[in-house]
N, C-alpha and C positions, 0 to 999 in steps of 0.2 A: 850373270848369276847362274846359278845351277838351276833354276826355278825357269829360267827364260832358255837353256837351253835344253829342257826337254819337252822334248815333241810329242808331251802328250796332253790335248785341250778336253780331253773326258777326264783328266784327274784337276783340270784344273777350274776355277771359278771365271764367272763370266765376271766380264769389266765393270766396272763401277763408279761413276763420277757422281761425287758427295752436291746435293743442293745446292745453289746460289742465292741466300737471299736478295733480294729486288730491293736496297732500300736509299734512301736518296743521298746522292753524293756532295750536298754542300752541306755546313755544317747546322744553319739555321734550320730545316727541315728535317734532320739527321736526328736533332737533338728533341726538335719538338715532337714526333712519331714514339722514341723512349718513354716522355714524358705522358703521353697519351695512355700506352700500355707497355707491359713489360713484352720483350723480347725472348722467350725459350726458344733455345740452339739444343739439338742433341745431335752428337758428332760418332758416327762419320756420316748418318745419312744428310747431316746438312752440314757445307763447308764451314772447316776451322777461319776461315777468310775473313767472317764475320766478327770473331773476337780480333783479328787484328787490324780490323778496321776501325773497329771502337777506338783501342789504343792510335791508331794513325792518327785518325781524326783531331785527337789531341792536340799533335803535331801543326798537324795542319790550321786547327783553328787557334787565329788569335787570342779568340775568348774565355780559351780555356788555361787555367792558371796553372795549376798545378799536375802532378798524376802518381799517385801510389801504388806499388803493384808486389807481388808476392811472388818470388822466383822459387820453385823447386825443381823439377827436371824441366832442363829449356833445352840440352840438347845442343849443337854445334848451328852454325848460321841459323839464330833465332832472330827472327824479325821483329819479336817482342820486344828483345835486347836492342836490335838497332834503333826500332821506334824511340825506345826511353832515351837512347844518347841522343838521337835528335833534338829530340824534344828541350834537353837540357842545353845544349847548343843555343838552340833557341832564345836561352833564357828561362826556361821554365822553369818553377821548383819540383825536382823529379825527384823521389824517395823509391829505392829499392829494397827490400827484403831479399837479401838472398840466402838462402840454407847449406850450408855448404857441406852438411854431412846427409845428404838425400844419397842415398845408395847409390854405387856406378855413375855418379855425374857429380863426384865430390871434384875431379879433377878439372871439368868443364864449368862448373860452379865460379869454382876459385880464377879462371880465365875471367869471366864475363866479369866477375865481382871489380879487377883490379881493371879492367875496360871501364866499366863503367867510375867509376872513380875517378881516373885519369880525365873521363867524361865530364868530373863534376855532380855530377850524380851523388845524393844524399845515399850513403851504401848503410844497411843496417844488418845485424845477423839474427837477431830474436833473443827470446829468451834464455838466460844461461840454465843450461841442462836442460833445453826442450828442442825439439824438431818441431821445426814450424812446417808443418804440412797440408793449412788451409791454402787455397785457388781463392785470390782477391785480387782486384783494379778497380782502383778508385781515383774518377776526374772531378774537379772542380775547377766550374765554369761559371764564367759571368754571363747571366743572364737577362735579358733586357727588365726582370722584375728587382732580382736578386741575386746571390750567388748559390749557386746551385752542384749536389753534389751526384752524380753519376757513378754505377758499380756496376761489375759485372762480377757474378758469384757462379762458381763453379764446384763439379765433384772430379776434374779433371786438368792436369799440367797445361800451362802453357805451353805447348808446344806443336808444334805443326806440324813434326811426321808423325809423331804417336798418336796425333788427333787423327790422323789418317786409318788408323789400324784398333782403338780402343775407344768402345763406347761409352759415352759421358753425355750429363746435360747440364749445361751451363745458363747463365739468367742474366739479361743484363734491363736496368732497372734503375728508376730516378724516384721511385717511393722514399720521402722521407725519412719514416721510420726506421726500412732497411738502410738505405744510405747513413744513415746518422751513425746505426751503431758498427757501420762497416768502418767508418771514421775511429768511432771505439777501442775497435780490435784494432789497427795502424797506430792508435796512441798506446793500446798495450802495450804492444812491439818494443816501439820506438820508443817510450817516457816511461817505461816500466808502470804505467797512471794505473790506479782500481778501476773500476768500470763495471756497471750494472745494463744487463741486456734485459730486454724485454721480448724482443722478435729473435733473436739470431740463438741456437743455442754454440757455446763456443768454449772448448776444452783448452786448459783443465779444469774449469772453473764450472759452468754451468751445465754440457752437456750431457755426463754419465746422469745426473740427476734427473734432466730433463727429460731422458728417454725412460728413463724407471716409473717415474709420473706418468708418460704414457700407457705403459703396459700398467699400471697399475689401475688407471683409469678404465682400460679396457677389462679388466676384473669385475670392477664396479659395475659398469655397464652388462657385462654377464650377468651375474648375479642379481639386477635388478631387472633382468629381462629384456635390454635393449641393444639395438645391435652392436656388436664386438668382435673384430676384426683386423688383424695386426697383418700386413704384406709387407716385406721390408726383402731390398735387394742388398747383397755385399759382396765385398771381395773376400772376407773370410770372417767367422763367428769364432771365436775363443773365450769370450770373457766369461766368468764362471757368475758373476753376479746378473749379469742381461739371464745369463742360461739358465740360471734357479726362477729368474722373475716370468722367462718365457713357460717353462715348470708351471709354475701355479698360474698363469691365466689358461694356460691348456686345462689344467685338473677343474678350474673356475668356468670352462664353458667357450672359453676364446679359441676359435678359429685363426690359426698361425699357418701362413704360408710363406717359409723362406727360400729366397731367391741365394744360393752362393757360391758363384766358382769356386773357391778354393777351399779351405781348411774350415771343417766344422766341426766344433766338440759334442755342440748335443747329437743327441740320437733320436727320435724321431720315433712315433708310434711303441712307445713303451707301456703296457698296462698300467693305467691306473696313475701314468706320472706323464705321458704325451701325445696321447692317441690323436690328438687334433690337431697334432703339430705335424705339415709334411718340408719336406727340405728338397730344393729342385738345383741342380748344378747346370748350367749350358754353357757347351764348351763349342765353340764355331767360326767362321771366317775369324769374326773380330772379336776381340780381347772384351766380356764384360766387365768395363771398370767404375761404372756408375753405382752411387752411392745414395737409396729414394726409399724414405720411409711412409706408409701410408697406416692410418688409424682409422677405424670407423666410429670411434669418438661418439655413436649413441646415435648414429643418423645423420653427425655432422660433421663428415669427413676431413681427417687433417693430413695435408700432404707435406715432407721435408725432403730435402736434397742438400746433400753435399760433401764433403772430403773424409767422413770417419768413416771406418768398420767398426764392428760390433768387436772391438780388439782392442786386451789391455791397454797397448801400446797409445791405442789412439784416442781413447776415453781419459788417459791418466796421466800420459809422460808427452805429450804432444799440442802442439798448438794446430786446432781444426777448427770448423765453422757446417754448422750445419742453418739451411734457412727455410724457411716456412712460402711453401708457394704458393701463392692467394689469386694470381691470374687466372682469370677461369676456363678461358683456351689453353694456360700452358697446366693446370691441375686434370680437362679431362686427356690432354695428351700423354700427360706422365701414367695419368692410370690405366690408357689404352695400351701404353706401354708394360706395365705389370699384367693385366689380363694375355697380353701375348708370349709374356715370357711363361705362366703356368697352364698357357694350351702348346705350347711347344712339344710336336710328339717326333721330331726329328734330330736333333742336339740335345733336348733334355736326360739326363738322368735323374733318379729319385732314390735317396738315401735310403737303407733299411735300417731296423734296429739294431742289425749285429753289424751295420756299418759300412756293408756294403752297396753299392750302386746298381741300379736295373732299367735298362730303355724300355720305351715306351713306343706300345705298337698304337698305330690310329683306329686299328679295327676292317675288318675285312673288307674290300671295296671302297673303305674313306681315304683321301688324300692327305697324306702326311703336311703337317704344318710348323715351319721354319722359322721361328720368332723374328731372324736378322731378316729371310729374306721379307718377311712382312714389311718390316721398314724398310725397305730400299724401297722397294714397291710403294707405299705411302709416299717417302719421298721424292720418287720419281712422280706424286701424281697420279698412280696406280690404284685403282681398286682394288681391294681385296676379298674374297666369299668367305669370309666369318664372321658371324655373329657374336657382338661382344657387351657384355653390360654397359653399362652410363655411367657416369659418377653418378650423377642424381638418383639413377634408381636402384644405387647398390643397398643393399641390406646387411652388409655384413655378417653371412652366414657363410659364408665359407667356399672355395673352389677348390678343396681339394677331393671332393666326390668325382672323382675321374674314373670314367669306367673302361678306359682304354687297358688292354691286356699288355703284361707285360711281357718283355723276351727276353 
């Protein structure tokens, strides 16, 4: 490549090898560890190995009957793909979802689709006139009480190079509740069924709502004095309805801090219509493609993740899955995670009101701080020198009092 042959290692990054988790390799202990607590993956500081180990395991264990899983960009030698034909080899009853109008991999799509088939493979394509674009795998397993169902919910593809290079956090989990209506969404798909969610929010059906109720909720709590605090990271804000409703919790007292690489319609510190609102973009090594909403909810923080942006397309005309993360090691890592993305004074930019972008200096003598490489550094086990709030003792008053100067 052009990249490897030039000879210059001051333009380039230092090497990087994604975490391994440690967890055990037979299926008995494998499964029972899940069952104990949920598992959060965020990729790339921790390897993609670990979702497809999940899925192997399947493979490998007797016990496990079945496996569903949701294909959008899988990309050329997908191991995910291979695991499933296996699996059905086996005998297993294997259900895939494949999408076959996912952008750039309509053509790779329709390969694997007619593979797996030939496989035996239950192939499904979704909804007519919708892009299914939620990250699901769901196993069901016998288990020495009962049958028992296994999922792994994500804001990110299957897929194993792009896990390499774009950041996502992914959940995998044998809670009932979520599993149940992960089940749900797989019978939408597949049996066109109605279906009522209670945990999941899941488009086109419940999630534009679900998130309006939030921010509306975060009003109320302004207005009655308690704390109100809206952090939400995306890959792009367009929707004119989230934009009116982030409008009036600003003018209501709400503190909005948005996370969004790409395309944002609102505008950000307008008098008297968003002065509380600031909008942070970090563009760096890796692609931010995680998708994490956070609520201060009056004192009693609510954490989501997964497949939407704040975008027509994906509130209205698409099948997504957002999920509520209740683990209480993987809620203060997600939110360690937003505190690092709005002290970022190295890759951040911050929107202005006429729209344009301004970095952010650290300030004379302080050391500039790199959101990504903070995570490497965690992941590698690293310590880090900054000081970050807690979940527990956030107040929801807001982080965008940044006094760093701008350049």
């Amino acid at each position: 490549t052009i990249y490897g042959e030039v000879q210059r290692p001051d333009l380039k990054c230092d090497t990087f090898s994604p975490a391994e988790r440690d967890l055990p390799k037979d299926p008995e202990p494998y499964f029972e560890m899940i069952r104990t607590a949920d598992i959060l993956l965020h990729h790339p500081y921790e390897s993609f190995n670990t979702v497809i180990d999940f899925i192997r395991m399947a493979v490998v264990d007797p016990q496990v009957l079945a496996i569903k899983q949701t294909l959008y960009r899988t990309g050329e030698d997908s191991q995910v793909v291979e695991a499933l034909i296996e699996a059905s080899e086996q005998g297993k009853e294997v259900t895939a979802l494949v999408e076959l109008k996912a952008r750039f991999d309509e053509a790779s799509n329709i390969e694997w689709a007619r593979q797996l088939e030939e496989c035996g493979v239950h192939v499904v394509y979704g909804l007519l006139g919708m892009v299914t674009h939620c990250k699901l795998s769901m196993l069901v397993r016998r288990d020495e009480d009962r049958l028992r169902r296994y999922a792994h919910l994500g804001t990110g593809n299957y897929n194993q190079k792009t896990a390499r290079l774009y950041t996502d956090f992914g959940l995998i989990t044998a809670r009932y509740e979520f599993t149940a209506e992960v089940a749900e969404v797989f019978n939408l798909l597949t049996a066109r069924s109605e279906e009522t969610f209670q945990k999941l929010l899941v488009a086109p059906t419940t999630l534009m709502n679900g998130m309006l109720r939030r921010i509306e909720r975060e009003i109320e709590n302004a207005e009655s004095g308690l704390p109100a605090q809206i952090i939400a990271k995306m890959n792009g804000l367009v929707d004119s309805e989230i934009i009116h409703a982030l409008y009036r919790a600003s003018m209501a007292g709400v503190e909005v801090d948005l996370i969004v690489r790409g395309i944002c319609s609102l505008r950000p510190g307008l008098l008297g219509i968003s002065e509380r609102i600031r909008v942070y973009s970090l563009i760096g090594r890796f692609l931010e493609h995680s998708r994490v909403y956070y609520f201060a909810n009056g004192g009693n923080p609510e954490i989501l993740a997964g497949s939407a942006d704040w975008m027509r397309r994906n509130l209205r005309s698409r099948v997504e899955v957002v999920f509520p993360v209740e683990d209480k090691e993987a809620r203060a890592r997600i939110y360690q995670h937003l505190q690092l993305c709005l002290r970022d004074t190295v890759k951040c930019r911050i929107l202005q009101a006429d729209g344009t972008y301004i970095r952010l200096d650290p300030g004379v003598g302080e050391p500039g701080l790199c959101m990504q490489d903070a995570q490497m550094a965690i992941a590698q086990g690293r310590e880090i020198d900054i000081s970050l709030p807690s979940l527990s003792a956030d107040t929801g008053g807001g982080l965008g009092r940044r006094t760093h100067a701008a350049r």
